[in-house]
N, C-alpha and C positions, 0 to 999 in steps of 0.2 A: 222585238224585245231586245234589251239593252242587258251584256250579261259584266257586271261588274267582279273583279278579281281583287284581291289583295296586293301590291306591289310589293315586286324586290329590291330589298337595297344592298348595298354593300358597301362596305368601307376598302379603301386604297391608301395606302401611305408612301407619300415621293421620298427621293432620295436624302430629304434632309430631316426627313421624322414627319413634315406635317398631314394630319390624317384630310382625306374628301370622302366624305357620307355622297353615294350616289344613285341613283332610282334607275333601274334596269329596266330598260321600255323594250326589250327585243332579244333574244338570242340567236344565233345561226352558226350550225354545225357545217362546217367546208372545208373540204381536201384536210381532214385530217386534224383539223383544227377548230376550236369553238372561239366564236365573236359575239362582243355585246356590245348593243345600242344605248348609251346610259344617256346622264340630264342629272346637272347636282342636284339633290335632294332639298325638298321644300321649295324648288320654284313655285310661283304662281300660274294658273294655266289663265292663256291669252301673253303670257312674258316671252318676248324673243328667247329666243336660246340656241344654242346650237347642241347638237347632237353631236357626243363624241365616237368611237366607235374604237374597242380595245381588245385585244389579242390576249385569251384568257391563257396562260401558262402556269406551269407549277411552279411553287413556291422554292425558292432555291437556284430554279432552272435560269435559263438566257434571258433575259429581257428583249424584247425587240424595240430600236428604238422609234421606228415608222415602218411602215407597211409599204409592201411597193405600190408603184401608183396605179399598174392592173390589178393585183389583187384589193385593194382597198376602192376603188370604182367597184367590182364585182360585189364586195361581200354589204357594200353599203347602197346598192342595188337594190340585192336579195332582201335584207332589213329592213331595208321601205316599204317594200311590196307587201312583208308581215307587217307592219304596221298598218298599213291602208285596209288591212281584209278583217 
């Protein structure tokens, strides 16, 4: 049995105003910090895409501008494995 959900979106706005509507395929809560696996919204499925993978922070707070390259191996790891199951 196939259990189908509602998806989440969310919108983001870059540093020069323009907004990205984008479909949340994953979450993952590590070392203190929450990560998501998003994909712009309205792609086609069977469409290449790449999966991005963003360090949710509070509004106001730091931006980070990349992730180290152990932790971002790790946390996009873990995210895969939730999407595989």
């Amino acid at each position: 049995m196939e259990n189908h959900y509602g998806s989440d979106f969310m919108t983001i706005v870059d540093e020069d105003g323009t907004e990205f509507e984008l479909e949340v395929l994953s979450t993952l809560d590590y070392d203190g910090s929450t990560y998501l696996a998003v994909i712009p919204a309205g792609a086609e499925e069977g469409e290449d895409l790449e999966v991005s993978i963003l360090k949710n922070v509070e509004e106001g707070g730091e931006i980070p501008t990349e992730l180290d390259q152990r932790l971002a191996s790790t946390v996009a790891e873990f995210l895969g494995r939730q999407m595989e199951s």
